[in-house]
Backbone bond lengths (Angstrom), bond angles and torsions (degrees), N, CA, C in turn:
res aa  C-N    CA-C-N  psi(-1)  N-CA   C-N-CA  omega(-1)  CA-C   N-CA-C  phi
1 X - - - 1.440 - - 1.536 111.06 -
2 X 1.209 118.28 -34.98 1.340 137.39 -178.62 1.774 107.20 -53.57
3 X 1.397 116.77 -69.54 1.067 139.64 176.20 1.913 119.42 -52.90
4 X 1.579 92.97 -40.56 1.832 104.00 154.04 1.524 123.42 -52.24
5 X 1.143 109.73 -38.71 1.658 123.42 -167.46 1.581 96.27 -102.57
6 X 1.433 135.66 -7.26 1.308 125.30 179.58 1.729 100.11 -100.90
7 X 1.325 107.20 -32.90 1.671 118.61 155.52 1.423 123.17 -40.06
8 X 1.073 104.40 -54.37 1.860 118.83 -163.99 2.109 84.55 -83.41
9 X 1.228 112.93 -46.55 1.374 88.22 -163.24 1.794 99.70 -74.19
10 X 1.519 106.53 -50.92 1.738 77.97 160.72 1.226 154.09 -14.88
11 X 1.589 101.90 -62.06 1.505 101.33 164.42 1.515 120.26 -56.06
12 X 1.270 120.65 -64.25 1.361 121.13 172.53 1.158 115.89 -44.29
13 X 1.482 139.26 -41.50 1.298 110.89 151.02 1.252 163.66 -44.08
14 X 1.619 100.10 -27.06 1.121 124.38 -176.84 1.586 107.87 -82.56
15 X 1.291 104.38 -15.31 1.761 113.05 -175.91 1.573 107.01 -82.99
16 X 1.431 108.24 -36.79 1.329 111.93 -160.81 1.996 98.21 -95.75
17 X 1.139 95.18 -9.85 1.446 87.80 179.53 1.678 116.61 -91.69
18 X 1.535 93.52 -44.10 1.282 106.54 166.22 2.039 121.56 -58.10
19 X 1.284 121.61 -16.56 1.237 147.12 -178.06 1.527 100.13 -87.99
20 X 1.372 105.83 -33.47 1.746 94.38 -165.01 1.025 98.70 -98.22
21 X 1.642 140.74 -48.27 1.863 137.45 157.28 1.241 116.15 -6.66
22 X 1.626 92.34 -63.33 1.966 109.13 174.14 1.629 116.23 -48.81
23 X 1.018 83.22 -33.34 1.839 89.78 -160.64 1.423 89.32 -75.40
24 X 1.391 124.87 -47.09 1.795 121.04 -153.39 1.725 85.22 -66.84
25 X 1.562 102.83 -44.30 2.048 99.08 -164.38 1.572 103.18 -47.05
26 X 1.507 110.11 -58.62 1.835 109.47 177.24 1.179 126.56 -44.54
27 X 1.653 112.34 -32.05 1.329 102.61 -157.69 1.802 91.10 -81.14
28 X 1.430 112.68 -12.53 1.806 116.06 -158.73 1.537 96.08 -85.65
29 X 1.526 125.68 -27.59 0.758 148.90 -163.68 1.761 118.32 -89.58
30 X 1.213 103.95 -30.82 2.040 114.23 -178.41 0.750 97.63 -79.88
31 X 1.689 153.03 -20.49 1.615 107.52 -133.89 1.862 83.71 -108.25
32 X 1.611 137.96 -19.03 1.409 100.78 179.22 1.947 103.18 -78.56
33 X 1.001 132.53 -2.99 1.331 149.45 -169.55 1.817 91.52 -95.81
34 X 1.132 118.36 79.85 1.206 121.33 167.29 1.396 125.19 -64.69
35 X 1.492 116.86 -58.00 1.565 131.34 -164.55 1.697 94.10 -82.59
36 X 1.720 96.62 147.26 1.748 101.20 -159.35 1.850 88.65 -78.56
37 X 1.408 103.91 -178.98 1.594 96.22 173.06 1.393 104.72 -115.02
38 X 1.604 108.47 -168.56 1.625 97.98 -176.20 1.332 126.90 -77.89
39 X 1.324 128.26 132.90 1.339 133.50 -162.05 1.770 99.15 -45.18
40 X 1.270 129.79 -61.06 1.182 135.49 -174.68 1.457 113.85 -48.08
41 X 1.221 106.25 -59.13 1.913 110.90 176.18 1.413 107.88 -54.97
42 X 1.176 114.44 -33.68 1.703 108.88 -159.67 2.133 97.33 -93.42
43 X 1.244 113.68 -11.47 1.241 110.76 161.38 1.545 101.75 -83.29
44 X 1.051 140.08 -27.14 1.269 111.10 -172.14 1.647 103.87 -100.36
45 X 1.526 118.07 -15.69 1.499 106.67 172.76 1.770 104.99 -72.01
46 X 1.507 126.83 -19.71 1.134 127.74 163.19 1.795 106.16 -54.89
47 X 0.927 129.17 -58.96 1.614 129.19 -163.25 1.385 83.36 -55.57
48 X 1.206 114.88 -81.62 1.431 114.43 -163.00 1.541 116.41 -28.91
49 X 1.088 123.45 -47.08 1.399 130.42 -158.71 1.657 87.37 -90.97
50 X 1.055 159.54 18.90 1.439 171.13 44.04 1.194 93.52 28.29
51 X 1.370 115.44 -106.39 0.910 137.69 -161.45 2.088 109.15 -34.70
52 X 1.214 112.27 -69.56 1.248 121.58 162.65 1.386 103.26 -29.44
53 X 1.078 128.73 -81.45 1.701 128.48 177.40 1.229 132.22 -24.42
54 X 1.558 105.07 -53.41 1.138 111.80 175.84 1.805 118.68 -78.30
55 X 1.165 107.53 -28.33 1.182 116.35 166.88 2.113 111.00 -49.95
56 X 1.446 92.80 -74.58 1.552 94.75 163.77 1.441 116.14 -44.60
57 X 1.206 126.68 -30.96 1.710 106.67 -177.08 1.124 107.75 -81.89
58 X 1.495 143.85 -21.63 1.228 153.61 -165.64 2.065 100.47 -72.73
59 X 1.347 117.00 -14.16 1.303 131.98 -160.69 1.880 93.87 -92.84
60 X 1.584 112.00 -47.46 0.931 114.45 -172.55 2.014 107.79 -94.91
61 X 1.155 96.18 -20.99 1.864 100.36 -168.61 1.869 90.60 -122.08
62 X 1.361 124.03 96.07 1.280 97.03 -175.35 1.162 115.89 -111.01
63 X 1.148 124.00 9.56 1.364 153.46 177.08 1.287 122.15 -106.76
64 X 1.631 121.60 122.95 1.662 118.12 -162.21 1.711 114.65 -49.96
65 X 0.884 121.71 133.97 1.580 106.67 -173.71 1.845 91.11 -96.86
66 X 1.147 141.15 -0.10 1.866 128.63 165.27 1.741 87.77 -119.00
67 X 1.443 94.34 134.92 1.046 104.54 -165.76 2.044 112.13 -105.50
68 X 0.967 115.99 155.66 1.796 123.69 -166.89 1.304 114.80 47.66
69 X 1.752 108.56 -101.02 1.609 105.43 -172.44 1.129 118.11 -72.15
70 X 1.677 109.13 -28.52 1.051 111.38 -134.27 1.651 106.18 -94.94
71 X 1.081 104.84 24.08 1.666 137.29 156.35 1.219 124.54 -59.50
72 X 1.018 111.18 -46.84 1.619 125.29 169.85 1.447 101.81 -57.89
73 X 1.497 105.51 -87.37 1.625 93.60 176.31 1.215 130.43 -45.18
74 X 1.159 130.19 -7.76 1.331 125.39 156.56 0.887 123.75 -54.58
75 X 1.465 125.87 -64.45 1.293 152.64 176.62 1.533 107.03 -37.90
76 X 1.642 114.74 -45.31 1.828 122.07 172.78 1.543 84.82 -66.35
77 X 1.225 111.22 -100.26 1.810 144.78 -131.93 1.842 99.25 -49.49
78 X 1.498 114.16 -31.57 1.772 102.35 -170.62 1.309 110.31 -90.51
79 X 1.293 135.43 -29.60 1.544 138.65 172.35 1.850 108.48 -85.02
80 X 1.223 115.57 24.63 1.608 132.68 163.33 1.531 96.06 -108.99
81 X 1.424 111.51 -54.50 1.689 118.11 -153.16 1.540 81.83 -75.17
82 X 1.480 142.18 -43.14 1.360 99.00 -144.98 1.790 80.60 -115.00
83 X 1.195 111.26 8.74 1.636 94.83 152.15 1.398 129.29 -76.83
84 X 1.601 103.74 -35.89 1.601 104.60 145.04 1.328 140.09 -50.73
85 X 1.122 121.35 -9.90 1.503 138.96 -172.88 1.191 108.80 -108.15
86 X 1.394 125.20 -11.96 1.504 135.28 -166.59 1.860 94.36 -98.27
87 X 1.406 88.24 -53.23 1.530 92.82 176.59 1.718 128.43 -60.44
88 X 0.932 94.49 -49.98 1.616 111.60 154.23 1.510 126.05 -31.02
89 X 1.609 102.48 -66.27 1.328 94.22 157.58 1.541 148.17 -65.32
90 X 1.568 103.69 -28.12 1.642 113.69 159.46 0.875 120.77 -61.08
91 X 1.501 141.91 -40.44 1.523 124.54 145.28 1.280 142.88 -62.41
92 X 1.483 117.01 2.11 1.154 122.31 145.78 1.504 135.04 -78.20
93 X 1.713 100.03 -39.21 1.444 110.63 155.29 1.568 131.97 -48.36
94 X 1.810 97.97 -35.60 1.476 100.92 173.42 1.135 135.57 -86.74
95 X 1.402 100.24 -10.38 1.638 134.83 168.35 1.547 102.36 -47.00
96 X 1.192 92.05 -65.35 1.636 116.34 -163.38 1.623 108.41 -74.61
97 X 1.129 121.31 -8.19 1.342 126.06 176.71 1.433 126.58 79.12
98 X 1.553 104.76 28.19 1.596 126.44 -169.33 1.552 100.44 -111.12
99 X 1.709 109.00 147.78 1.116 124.92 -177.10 1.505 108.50 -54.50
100 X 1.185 113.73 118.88 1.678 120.77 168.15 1.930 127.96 -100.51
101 X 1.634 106.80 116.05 1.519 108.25 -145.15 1.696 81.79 -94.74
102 X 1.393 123.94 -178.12 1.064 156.96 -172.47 1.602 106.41 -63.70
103 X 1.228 117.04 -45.09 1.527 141.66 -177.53 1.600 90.43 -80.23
104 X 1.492 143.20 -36.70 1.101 119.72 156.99 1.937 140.18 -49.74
105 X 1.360 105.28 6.78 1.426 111.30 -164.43 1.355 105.33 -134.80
106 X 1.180 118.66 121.85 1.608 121.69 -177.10 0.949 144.24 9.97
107 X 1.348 100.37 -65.10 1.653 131.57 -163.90 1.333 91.39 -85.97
108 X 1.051 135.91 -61.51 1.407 120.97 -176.68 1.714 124.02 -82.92
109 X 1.625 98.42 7.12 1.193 100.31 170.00 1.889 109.74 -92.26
110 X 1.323 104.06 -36.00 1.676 113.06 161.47 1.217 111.53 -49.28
111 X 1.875 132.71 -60.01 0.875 140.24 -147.61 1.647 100.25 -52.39
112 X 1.503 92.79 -59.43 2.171 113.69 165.44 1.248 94.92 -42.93
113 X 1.213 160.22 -64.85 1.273 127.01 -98.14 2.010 80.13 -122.48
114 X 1.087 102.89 -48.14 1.249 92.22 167.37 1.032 136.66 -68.97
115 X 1.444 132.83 -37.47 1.486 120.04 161.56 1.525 133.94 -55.78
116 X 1.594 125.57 -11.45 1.219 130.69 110.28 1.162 138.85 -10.45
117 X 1.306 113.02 -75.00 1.575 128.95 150.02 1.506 131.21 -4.99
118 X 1.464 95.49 -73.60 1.093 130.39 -152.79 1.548 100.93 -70.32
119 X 1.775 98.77 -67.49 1.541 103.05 165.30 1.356 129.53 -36.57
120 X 1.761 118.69 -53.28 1.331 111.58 -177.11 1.542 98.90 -96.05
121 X 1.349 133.92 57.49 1.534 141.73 153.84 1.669 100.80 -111.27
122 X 1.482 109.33 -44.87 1.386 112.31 -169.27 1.826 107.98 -87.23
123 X 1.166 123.69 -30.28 1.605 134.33 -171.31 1.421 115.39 -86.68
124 X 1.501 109.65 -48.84 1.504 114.57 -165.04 1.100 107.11 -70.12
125 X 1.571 118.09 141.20 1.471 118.23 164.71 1.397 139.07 -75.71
């Protein structure tokens, strides 16, 4: 049971860590790029960059880290949690009076977190 719950937080780590790398590259990356882009493109340059990620983690983790069913729920419950966590932090960022990117707000923090997901649900062995 121990090793189940060191699994599941694995994964979620790996989402939220891999989410926050991203986030530092954008934020290094917006500021001569002033004007926001289109909500639609920038959800799907989010998947992609998901997708890419998770692809690369599969290089270093290539083996499912939640093991049988409990995959599925993974696949729901960790791209909620660290879309919550995405959000979380944009209001702390905005708190603080720091630029808040697109990847700061739920939906596009899910959008990431699941296309990650998705990849190492369908790839990993």
């Amino acid at each position: 049971m121990l090793e189940f719950i060191f699994e599941l937080l694995g994964e979620f780590l790996l989402q939220v860590v891999g989410e926050a790398l991203i986030e530092i590259g954008f934020h290094s990356l917006a500021e001569p790029f002033r004007r926001p882009p289109n909500p639609w493109l920038a959800a799907i340059g989010y998947a992609l960059f998901g997708a890419i990620l998770g692809g690369i983690s599969l290089l270093a983790f290539p083996n499912n880290l939640v093991p049988g069913a409990w995959r599925v729920a993974n696949l729901v419950a960790a791209p909620i949690a660290v879309g919550c966590v995405m959000a979380i932090m944009g209001a702390w960022r905005a708190r603080r009076g720091q630029q808040v990117l697109r990847i700061d707000r739920f939906v596009y923090g899910y959008l990431f977190a699941l296309a990650i997901a998705l990849v190492r649900f369908y790839f990993a062995a």
